[in-house]
C-alpha positions as CSV (number, residue, x, y, z in Angstrom):
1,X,0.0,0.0,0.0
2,X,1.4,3.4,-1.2
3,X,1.5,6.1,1.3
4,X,-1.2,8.2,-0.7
5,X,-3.3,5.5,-1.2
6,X,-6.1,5.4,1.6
7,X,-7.5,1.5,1.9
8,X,-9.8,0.6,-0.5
9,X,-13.5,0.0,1.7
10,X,-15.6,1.9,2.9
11,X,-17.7,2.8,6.4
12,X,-21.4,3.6,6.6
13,X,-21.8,6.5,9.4
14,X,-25.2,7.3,9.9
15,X,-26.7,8.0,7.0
16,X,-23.9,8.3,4.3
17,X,-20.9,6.2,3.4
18,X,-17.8,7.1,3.6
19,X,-15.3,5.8,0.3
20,X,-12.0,5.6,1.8
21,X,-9.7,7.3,-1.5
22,X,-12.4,8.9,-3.3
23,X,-11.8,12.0,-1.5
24,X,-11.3,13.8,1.7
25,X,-14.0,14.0,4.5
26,X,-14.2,17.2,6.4
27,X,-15.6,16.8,9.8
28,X,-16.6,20.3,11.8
29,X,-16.4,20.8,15.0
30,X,-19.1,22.0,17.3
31,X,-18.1,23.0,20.7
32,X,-20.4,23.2,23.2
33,X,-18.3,24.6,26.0
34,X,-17.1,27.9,26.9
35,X,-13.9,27.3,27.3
36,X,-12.5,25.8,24.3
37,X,-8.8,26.7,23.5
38,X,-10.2,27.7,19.6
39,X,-12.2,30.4,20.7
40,X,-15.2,29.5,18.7
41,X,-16.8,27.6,22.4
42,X,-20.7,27.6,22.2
43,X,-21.3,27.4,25.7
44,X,-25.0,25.8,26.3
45,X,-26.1,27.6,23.6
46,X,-28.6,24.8,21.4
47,X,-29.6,27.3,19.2
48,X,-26.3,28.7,18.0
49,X,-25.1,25.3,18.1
50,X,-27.6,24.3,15.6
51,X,-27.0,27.7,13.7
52,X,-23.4,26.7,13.5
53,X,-24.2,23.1,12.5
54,X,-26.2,23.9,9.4
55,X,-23.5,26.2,8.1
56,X,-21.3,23.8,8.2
57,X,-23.2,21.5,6.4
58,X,-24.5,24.1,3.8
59,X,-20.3,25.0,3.7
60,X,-19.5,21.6,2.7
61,X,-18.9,19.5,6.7
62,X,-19.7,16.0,6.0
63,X,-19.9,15.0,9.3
64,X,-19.9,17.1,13.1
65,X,-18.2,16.6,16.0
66,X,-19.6,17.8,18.9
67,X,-18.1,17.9,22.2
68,X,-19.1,18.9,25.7
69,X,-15.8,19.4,27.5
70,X,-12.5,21.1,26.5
71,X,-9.6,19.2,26.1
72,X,-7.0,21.6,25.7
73,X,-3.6,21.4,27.8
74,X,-3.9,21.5,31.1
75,X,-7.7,21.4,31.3
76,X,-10.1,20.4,34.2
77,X,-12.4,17.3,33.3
78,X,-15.7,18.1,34.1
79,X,-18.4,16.0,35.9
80,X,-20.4,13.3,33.1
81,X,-23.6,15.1,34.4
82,X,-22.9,18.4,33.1
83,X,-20.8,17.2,30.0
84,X,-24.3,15.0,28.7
85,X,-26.4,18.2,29.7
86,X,-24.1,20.4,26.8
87,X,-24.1,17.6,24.3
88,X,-27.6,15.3,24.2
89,X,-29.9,18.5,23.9
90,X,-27.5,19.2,20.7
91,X,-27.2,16.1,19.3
92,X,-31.1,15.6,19.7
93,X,-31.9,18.5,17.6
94,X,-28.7,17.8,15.1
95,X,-30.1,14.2,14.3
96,X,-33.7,15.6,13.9
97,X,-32.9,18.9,11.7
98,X,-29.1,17.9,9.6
99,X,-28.6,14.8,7.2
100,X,-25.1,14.7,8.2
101,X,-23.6,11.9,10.7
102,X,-22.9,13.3,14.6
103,X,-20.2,12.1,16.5
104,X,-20.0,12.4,20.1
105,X,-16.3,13.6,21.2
106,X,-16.0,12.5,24.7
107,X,-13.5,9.4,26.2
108,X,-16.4,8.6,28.8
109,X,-18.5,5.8,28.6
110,X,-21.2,7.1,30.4
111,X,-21.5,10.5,28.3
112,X,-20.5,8.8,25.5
113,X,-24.2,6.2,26.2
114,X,-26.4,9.4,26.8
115,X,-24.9,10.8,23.1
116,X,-25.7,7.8,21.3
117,X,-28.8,7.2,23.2
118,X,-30.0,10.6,21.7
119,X,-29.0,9.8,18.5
120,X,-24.9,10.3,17.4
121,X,-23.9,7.6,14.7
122,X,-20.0,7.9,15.6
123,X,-17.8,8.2,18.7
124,X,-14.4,10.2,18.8
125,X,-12.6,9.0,21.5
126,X,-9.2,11.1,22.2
127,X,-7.9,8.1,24.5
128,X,-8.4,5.9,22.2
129,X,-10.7,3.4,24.4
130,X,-7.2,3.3,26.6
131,X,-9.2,6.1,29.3
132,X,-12.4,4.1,30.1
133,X,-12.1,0.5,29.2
134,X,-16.2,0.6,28.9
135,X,-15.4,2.7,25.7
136,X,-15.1,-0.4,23.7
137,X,-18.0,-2.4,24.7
138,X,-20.5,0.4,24.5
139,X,-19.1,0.9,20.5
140,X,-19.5,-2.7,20.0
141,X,-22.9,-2.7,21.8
142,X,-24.6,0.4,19.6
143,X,-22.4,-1.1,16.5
144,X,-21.4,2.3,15.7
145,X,-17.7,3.0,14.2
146,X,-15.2,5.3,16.2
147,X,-12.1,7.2,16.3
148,X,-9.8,5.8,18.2
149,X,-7.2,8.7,18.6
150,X,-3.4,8.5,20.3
151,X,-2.8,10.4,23.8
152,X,0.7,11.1,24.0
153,X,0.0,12.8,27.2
154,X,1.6,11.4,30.7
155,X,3.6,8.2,28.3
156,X,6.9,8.1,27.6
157,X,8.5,9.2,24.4
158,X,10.8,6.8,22.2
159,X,10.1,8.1,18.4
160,X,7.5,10.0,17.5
161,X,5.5,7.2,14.5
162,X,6.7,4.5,16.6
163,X,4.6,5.6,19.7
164,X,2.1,6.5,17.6
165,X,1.8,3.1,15.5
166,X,2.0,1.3,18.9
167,X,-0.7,3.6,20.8
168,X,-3.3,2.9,18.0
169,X,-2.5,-0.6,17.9
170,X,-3.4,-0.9,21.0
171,X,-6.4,0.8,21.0
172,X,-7.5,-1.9,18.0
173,X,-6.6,-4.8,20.4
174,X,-8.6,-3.0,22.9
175,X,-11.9,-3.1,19.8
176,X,-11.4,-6.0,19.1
177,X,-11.2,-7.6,22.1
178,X,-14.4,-6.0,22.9
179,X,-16.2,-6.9,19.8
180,X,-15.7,-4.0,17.6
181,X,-14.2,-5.1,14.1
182,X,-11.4,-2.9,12.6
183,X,-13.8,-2.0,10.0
184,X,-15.5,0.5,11.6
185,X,-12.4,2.0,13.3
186,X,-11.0,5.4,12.5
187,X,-7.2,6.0,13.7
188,X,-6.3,9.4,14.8
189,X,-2.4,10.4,15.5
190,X,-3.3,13.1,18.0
191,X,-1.7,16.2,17.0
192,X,-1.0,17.9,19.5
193,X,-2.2,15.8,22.3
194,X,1.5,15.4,24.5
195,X,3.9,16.4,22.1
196,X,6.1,19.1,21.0
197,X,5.9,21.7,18.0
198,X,8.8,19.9,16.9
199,X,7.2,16.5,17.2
200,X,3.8,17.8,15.7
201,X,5.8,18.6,12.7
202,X,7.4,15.7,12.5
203,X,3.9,13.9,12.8
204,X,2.9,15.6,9.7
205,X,6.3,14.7,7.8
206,X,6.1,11.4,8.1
207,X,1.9,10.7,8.4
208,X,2.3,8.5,5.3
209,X,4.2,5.8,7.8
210,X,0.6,5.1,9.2
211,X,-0.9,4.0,6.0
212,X,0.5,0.7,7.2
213,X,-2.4,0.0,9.7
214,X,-4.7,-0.2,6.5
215,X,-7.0,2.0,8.6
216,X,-8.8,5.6,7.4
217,X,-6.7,8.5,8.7
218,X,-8.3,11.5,10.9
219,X,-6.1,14.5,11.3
220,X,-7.0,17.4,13.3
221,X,-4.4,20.7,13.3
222,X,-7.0,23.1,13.0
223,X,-5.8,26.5,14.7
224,X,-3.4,24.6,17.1
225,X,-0.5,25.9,19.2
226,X,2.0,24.4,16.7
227,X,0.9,27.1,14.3
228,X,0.7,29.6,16.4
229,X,4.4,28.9,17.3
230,X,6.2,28.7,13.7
231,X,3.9,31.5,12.1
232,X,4.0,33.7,15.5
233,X,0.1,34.0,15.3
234,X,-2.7,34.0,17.8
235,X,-5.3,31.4,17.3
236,X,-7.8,33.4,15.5
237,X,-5.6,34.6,12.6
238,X,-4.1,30.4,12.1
239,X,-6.0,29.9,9.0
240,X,-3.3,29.9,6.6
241,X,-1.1,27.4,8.8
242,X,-4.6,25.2,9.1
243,X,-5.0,24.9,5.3
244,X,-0.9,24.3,5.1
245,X,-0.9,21.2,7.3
246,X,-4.3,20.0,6.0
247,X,-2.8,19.9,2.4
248,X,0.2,18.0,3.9
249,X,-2.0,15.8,5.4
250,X,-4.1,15.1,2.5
251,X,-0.4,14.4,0.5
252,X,0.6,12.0,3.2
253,X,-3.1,10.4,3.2
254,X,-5.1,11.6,5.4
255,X,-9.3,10.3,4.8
256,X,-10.7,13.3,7.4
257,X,-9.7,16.5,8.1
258,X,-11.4,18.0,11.2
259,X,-11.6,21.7,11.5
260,X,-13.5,24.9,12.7
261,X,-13.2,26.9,9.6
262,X,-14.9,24.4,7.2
263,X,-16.1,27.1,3.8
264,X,-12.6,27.4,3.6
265,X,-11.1,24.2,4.2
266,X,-13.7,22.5,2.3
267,X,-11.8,24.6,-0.6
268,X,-8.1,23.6,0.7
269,X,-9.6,19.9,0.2
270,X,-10.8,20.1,-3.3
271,X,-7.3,21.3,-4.8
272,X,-5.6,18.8,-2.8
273,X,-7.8,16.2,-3.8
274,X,-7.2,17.1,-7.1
275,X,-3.5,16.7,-7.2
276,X,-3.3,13.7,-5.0
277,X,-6.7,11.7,-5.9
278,X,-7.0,13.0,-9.0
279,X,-9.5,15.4,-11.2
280,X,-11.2,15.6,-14.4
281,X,-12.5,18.9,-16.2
282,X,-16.1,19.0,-16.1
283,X,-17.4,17.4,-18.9
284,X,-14.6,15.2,-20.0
């Protein structure tokens, strides 16, 4: 398998599927917290959330992450009880109103239940089903796919692929184990999840290594500190460093890009997609 060649299957989430090399997913993210380190935090807002979630889709999203609690550096978790009451009234109305999958972004079992209970299709788990060990089971009781996404945070660092490729696989014993077939995973690196600016770029330099698990690829750099730190920009104005490492990604094989800004990412997508996947003139 080439390292710009993304497996050849595909995964029904909620009510599309998803052709792994046909082109590039974009995934927005919805943020129902106040505190998120992007700036763009909905609070308990369901309305705005909603408002948010329908221009994405009409921007191009094809799926939406929404989250509950903030998991930038250094963050407090907060109680399951008020993490499900931010994300199920949102998810309710998302599932009712938008004919896009919802994913629930939480690594707790319990709020992760209440989500899919009010409809998600998907779970994104940043610990990769390594945080709550229930993660897996509750995935393979629903039978909906997830991201399993690697936490450098707390481990110990040998090389920065290496810990990577041994995190996810891992978190795919863990599935498996638990009755949740490989199939209907999603592996996520975790940029920027315990590592350094040096060792984010490096993630992106040699993404292409992963292509070995013969598993989709979910990347998310949107507006993170590693751009802020080369370009010397604060996180509003990280755009042009977001569509930078996207296109990287895309080159090195990324499936899904997830991102805050998606009109113009959606864009950023297309040309890649065009020089890495391929592209006819209309017509022809």
């Amino acid at each position: 398998m080439s390292e710009t060649t993304a497996p050849s299957t595909s995964l029904i989430i909620g009510p599309r599927e998803f052709v792994w090399g046909a082109r590039t997913y974009v995934m927005g993210v919805l943020n129902v917290t106040p505190d998120s380190f992007s700036g763009d935090g909905l609070g308990a807002d369901v309305d705005a959330a909603v408002a948010q979630a329908r221009r994405f889709v009409d921007e191009g999203a094809d799926l939406l992450d929404v989250g509950g609690e903030s998991t930038r550096p250094g963050f407090q978790p907060l109680p399951p009880e008020e993490e499900i009451r931010r994300v199920v009234p949102v998810i309710q109305r998302l599932v009712a109103e938008v004919d896009v999958p919802v994913s629930i972004d939480t690594c707790k079992a319990v709020v992760a239940r209440a989500g899919l209970e009010a409809g998600a299709h998907m779970v994104n788990d940043i610990w990769g089903f390594r945080y709550d060990r229930e993660m897996a089971r509750l995935v393979a009781e629903f039978g909906v796919p997830a991201v399993v996404m690697h936490n450098q945070r707390g481990r110990e660092f040998r090389d920065v692929i290496g810990d990577i490729r041994a995190g996810l696989e891992v978190s795919v014993a863990i599935a498996g184990r638990a009755g949740v077939p490989a199939e209907r995973l999603v592996v996520d690196p975790g940029f920027g999840f315990g590592w350094t600016e040096v060792q984010n770029l490096q993630m992106l330099r040699r993404l292409g290594e992963l292509r070995e698990l013969g598993l989709p690829i979910l990347i998310g750099t949107s507006r993170k500190s590693t751009i802020g730190a080369v370009l010397g920009l604060p996180v509003e104005e990280r755009l042009m460093g977001t569509a930078a490492t996207t296109t990287l990604a895309i080159a090195s094989g990324a499936d899904i890009v997830r991102v805050h800004d998606v009109q113009e990412i959606v864009q950023v997508c297309r040309m890649a997609d065009a020089v890495v996947r391929g592209w006819r003139p209309p017509g022809r």
